[in-house]
N, C-alpha and C positions, 0 to 999 in steps of 0.2 A: 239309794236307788239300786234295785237287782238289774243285775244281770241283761236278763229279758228285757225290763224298763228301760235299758241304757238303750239297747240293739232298737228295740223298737221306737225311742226318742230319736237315734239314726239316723233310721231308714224314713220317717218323717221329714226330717232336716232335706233329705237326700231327694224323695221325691218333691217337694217343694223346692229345691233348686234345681232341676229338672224341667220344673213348670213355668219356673223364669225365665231360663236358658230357653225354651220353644215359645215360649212369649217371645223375646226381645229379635229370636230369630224369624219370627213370620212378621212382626212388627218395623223389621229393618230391610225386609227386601225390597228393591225396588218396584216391584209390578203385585197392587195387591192382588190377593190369590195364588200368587206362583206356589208351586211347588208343594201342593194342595191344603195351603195356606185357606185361612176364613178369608171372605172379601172386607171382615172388620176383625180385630186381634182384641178382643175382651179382657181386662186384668187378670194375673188370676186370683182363682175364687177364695177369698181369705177366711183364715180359719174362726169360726166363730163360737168356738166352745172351748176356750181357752180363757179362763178368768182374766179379766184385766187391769182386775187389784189384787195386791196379798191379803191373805186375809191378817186385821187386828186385832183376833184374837177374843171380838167381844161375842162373838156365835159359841163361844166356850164357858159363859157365864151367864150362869140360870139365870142372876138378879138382872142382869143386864136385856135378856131377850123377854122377861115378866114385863119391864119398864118401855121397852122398844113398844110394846101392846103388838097391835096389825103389822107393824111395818116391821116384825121381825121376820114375817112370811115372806118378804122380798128378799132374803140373805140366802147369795150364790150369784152364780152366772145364767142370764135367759137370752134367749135366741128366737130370733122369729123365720119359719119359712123365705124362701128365695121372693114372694112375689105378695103374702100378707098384707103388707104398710104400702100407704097410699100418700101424698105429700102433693099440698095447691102450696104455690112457692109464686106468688109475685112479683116482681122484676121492674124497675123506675127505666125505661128507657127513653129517652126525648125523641127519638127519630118515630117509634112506634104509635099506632092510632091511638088518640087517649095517653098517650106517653106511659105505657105501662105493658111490658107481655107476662105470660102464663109458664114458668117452667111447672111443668105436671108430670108426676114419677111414680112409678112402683119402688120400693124401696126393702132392704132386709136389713138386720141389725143386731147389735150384741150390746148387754148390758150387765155390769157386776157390780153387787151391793156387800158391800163391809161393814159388821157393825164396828165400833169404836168399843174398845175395851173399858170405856170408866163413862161415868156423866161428866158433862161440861155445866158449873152451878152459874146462873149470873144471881150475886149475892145484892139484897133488896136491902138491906141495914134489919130489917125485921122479920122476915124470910125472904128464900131463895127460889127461884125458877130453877129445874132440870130439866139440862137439855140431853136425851138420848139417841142417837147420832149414827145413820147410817151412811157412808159415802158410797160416791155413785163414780160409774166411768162407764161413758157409751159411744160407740161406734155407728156411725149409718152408713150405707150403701146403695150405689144403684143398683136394681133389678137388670134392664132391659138395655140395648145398643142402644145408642154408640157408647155409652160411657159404663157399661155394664161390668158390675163388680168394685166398682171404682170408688172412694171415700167420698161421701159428698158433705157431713156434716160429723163432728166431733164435739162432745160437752162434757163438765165434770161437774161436781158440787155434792151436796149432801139433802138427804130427807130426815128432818127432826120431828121426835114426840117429846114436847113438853109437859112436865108436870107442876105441881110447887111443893114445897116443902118444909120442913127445919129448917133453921140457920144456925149452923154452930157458933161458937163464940173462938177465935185468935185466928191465928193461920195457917191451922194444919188441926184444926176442928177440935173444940172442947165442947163447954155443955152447952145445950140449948141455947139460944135467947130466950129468956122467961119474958111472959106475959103479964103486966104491959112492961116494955113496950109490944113486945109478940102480939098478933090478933090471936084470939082463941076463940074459936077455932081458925088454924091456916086455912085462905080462900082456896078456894078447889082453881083449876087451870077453868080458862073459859074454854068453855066443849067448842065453839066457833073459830078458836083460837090455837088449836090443840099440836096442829100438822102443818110442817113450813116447810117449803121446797125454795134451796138455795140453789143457780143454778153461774155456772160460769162458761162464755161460749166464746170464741175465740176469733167472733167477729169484733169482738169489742163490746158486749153486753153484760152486765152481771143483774141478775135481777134476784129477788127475793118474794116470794108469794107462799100466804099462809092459809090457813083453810081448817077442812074437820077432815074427822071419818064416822061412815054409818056402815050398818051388818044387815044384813037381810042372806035370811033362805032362797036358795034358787037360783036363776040366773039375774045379771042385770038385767034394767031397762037402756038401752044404747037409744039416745037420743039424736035427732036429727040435726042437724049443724047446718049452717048457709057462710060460703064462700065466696057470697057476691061482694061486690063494692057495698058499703055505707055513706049513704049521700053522694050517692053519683046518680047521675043519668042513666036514662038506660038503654043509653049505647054501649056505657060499660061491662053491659052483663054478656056481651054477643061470644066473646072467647070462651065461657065459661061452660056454652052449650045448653041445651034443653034444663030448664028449669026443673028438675023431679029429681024425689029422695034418693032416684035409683042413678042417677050420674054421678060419679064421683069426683068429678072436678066443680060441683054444686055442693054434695053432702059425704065428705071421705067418712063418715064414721059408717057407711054402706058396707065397706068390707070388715070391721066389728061384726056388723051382722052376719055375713057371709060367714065368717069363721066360727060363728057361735053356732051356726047351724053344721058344722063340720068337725064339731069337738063333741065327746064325751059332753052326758046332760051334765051342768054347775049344779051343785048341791048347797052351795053358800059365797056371798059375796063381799068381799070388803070394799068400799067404793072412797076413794080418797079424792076430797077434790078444795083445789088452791087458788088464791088468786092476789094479781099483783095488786087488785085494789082496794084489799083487804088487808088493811094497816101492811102492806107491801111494800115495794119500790122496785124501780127500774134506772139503770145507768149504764149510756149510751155513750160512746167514745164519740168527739166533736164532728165526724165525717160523716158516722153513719146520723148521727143527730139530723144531719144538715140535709141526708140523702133519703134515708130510708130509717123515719125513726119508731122505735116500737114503744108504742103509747101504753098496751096493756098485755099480758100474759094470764091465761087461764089452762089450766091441765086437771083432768078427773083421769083418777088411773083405777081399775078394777082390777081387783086382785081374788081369784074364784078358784076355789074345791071342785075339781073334775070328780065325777063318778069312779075315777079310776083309782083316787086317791091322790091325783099329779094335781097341782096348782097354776093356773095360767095367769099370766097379765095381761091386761088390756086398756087401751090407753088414748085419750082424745087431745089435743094439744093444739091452742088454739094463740098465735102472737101477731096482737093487732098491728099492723103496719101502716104509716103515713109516707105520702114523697113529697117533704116539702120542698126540695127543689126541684121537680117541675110544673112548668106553670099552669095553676088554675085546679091542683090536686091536692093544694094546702086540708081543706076538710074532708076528703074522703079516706075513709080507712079500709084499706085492702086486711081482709082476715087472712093469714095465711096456719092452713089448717092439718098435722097430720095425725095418723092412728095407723095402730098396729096392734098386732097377736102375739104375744111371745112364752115360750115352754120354757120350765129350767132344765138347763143342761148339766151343770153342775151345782 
């Protein structure tokens, strides 16, 4: 590190403790407002262009980012504007009408993609699957008071492109397997089957959802999405507000649109999309099972060439949710639904 690099990594460190120190100080007085203190004391604002993995080293190997295919366009750090991401978050409450309320948020976020420097083979006795392996680490945030700035959701896991291939012969690879037993020709990867989002969340969830990708010129098409109850009544729907595409606590992929119309025209799209009930799974630790369990997971993430030459993501994320422990909401599935815009930073 020069010189300069050092003083200026510093004077970072320094004003970021600065901003704690006047946080902690307007957040501990007794009378809020004193001393022209905010009448609420916001976190502060966390730095979100700072990679949150090192990198593996595998964005340094050509064979490596050929094989990744699309998903080597997601390798770096992306950030989304302060108020972008929009998030319908569901809630099991028994005291509540219907025993269920609405946390509904504006949200901002940071996400960094590492490829993995080698493939992972799972060896088939006659050929092999390769697995090409990008990991994931993301951060979310509230937007707005009271809880503005503040962590609300944290996940890690990886995005695989599978292929198939050769199988060596020993343990540190000799010749082929000839054919037979070899098929000749090696079956190709099912195109249906191609793309798997592992994901690990730290409520107690791990799920696994697999999927494709398709290319198209241009911009997406962002489809409309519904965050009503499923097999509820319809007194259920009264929190939700005016039923139209244009409410976002009905159809959050509203602000997808919004921001597509506020970006540089898309010149081409990669559209990645998973799902857990596509030779998938889902595993729920025994409390949230019992309380609030997620039956299904679905994510389409767009990944698009700005006019500018910049690449954006953009992203729908849909995890079905049940409360079977309160009473009489065994069958209905609350969708709980977010999306967001995010630029690379690094």
């Amino acid at each position: 590190m020069s010189d300069s690099d050092e003083i200026k990594a510093i004077s970072n460190d320094i004003k970021k403790l600065n901003e704690s120190v006047s946080y902690l100080d307007c957040c501990l007085r007794p009378v809020q407002g004193a001393g022209g203190c905010p009448a609420y004391c916001p976190a502060p604002l966390p730095d979100i262009t700072t990679p949150l993995l090192r990198s593996d080293g595998g964005e340094n190997n050509p064979d490596i980012i050929v094989k990744l295919g699309p998903l080597a366009g997601l390798i770096g750090t992306w950030a989304s504007s302060k108020t972008t991401g929009f998030c319908v978050m569901p809630l099991p409450e028994a005291t509540a009408p219907n025993q269920f309320i609405l946390k509904n948020f504006y949200y901002f976020e940071e996400i960094t993609f590492s490829a993995l420097a080698g493939k992972v083979a799972n060896r088939g006795g006659t050929f092999e699957q390769n697995s090409y392996t990008l990991f994931y680490e993301q951060r979310v945030y509230f937007s707005d008071q009271p809880q503005e700035n503040q962590l609300v959701h944290a996940e890690n896991g990886t995005w695989l492109h599978l292929l198939t291939a050769t199988q060596l012969q020993g343990t540190v690879g000799g010749a082929p397997i000839p054919s037979p037993p070899a098929p000749d020709p090696i079956p190709p990867q099912d195109p249906a089957l191609t793309i798997v989002k592992q994901i690990s969340i730290p409520h107690g969830n791990s799920i696994l959802a697999t999927g494709s990708v398709t290319h198209t010129d241009g911009p997406p098409t962002i489809p409309d999405v519904s965050c009503l109850p499923i097999n509820a009544p319809e007194s259920y729907s009264a929190p939700y507000g005016s039923n139209t595409s244009s409410n976002p606590n009905i159809n959050p992929n509203i602000v997808l649109v919004e921001a597509l119309k506020n970006s540089p025209p898309v010149l081409q799209t990669y559209r990645f999309d998973v799902d857990s009930n596509c030779s998938g799974g889902i595993a729920n630790v025994p409390f949230v099972k019992r309380h609030a369990d997620v039956n299904r997971f679905t994510n389409t993430l767009w990944l698009e060439l700005l006019a500018t030459g910049e690449w954006q993501i953009q992203y729908s994320q849909n995890v079905s949710l049940s409360f079977p422990g309160t009473q009489g909401n065994n069958n209905i599935i609350f969708p709980h639904i977010l999306a967001n815009t995010l630029r690379r930073v690094r």
